[in-house]
MARBA-3410 file (N, C-alpha, C, O; in Angstrom, 1 decimal):
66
-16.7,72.3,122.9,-15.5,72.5,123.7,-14.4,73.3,122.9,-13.5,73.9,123.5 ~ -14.6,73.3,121.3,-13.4,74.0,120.8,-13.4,75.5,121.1,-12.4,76.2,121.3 ~ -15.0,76.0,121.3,-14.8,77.3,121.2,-14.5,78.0,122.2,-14.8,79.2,122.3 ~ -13.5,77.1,123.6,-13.0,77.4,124.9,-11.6,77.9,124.7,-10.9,78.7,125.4 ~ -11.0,77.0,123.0,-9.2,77.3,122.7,-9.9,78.6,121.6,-9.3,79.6,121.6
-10.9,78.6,120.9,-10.7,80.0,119.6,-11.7,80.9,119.8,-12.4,81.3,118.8 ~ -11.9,81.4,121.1,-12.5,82.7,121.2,-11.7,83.8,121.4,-10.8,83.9,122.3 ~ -12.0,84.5,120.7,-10.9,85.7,121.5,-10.8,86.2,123.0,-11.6,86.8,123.7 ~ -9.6,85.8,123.5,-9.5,86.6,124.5,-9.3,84.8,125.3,-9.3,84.6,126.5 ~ -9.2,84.1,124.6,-9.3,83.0,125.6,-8.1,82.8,126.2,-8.3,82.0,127.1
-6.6,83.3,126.3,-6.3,83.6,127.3,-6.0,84.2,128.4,-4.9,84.3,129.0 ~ -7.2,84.9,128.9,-7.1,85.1,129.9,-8.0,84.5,130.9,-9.2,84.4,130.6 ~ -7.4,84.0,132.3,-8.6,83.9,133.1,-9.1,81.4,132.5,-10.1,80.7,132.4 ~ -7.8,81.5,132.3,-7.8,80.2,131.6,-8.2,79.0,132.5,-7.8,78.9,133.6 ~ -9.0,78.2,132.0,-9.4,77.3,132.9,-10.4,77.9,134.0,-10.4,77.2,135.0
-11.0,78.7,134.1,-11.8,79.4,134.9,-13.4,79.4,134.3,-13.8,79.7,133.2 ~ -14.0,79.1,135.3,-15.7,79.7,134.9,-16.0,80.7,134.0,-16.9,80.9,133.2 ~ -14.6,81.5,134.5,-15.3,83.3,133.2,-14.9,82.8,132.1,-15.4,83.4,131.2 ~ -14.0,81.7,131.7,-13.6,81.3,130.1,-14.8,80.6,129.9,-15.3,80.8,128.8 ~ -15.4,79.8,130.8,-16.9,78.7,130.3,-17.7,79.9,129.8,-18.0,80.0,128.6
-18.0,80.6,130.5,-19.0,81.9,130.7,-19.0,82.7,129.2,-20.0,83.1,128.6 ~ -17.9,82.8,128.9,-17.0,83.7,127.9,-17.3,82.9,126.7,-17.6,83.3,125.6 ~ -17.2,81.7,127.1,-17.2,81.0,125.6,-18.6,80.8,125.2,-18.8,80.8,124.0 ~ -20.1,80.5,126.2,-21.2,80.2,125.8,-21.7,82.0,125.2,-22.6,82.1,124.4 ~ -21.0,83.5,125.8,-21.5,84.1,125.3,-21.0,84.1,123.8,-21.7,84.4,122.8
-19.8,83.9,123.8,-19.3,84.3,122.3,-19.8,83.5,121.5,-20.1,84.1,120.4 ~ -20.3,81.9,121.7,-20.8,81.6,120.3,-22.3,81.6,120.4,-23.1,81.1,119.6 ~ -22.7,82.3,121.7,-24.3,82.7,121.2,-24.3,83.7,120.1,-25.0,83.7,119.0 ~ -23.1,85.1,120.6,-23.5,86.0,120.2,-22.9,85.9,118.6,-23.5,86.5,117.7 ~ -21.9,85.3,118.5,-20.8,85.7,116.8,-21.2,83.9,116.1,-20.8,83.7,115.0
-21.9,83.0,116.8,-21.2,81.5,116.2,-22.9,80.8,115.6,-22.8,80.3,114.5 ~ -24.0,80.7,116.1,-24.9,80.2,116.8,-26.8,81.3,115.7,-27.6,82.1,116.3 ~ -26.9,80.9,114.4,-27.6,81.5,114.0,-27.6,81.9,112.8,-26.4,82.1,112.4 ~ -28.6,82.2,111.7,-28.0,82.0,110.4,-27.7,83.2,110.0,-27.0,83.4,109.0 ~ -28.2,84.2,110.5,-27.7,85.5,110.1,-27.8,86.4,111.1,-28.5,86.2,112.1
-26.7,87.7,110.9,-26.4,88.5,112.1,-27.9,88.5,112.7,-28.0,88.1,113.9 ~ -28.8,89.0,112.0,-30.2,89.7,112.4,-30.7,88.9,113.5,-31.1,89.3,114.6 ~ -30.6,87.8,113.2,-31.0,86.4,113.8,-30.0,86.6,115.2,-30.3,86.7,116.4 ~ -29.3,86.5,114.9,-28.2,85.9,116.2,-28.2,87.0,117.3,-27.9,86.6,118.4 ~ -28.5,88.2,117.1,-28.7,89.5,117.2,-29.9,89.5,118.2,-29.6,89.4,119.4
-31.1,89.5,118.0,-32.2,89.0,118.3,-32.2,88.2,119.2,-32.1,88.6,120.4 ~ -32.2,86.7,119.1,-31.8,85.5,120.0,-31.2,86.3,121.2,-31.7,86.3,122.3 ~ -30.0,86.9,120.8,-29.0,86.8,122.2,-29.3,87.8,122.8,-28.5,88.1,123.7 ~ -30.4,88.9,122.5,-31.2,89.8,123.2,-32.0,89.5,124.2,-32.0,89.6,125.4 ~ -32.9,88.9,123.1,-34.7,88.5,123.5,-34.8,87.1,123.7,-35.6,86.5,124.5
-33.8,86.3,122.6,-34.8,84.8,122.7,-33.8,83.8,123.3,-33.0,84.2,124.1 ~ -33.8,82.5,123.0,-33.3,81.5,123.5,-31.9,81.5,124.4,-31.5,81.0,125.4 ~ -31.1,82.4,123.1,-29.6,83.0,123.4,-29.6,83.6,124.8,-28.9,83.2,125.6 ~ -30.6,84.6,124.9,-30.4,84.9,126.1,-30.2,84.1,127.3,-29.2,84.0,128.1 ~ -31.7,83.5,127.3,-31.9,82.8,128.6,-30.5,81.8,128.7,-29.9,81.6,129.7
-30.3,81.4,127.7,-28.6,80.3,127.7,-27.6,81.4,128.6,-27.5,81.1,129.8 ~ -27.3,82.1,128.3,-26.2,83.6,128.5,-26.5,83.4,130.0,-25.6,83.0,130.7 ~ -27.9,83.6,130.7,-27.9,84.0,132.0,-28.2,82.8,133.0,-28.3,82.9,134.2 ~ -28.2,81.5,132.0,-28.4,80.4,132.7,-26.6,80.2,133.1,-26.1,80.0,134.2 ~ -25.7,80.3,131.7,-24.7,80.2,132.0,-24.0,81.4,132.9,-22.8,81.2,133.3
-24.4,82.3,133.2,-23.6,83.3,134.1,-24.2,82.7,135.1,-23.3,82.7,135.9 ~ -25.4,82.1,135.9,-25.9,81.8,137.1,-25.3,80.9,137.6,-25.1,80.8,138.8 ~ -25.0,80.0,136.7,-23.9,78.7,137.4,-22.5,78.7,137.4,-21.7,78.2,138.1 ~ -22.3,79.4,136.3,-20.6,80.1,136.6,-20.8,80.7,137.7,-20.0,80.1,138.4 ~ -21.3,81.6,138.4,-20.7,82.2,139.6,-21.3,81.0,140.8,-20.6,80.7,141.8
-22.4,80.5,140.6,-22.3,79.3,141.9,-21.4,78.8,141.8,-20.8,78.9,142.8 ~ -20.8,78.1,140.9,-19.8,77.1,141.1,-18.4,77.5,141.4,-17.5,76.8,141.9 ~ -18.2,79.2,141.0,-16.9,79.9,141.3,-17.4,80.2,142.9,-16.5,80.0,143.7 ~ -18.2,80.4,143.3,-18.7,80.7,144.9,-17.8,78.9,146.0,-17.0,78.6,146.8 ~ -18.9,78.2,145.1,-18.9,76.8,145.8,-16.9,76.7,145.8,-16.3,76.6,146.8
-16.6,76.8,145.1,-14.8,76.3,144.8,-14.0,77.0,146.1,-12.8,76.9,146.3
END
């Protein structure tokens, strides 16, 4: 939950699905892995990703549903 107040750019769009959205990509992509190469990779091809498009799939249902 912290990385919802210290990602960049977290104010904008506050309290909104695109900040949830915003925050699972930013620490897939910059937080989440032991080295760039790694984390790089992941949020391409591997686990990172599928997180990324699981989280954009239900950020917009639930911004639809509201």
């Amino acid at each position: 939950m912290d990385v919802l107040r210290r990602q960049p750019g977290n104010e904008y769009g506050k309290n909104t699905w695109w900040q949830a959205f915003n925050a699972v990509t930013y620490m897939s992509d910059h937080m989440v892995g032991k080295t760039d190469d790694s984390r790089m990779y992941s949020a391409w091809f591997g686990s990172n990703m599928s997180r990324k498009n699981k989280a954009l799939e239900l950020a917009v249902e639930y911004a639809e549903a509201a």
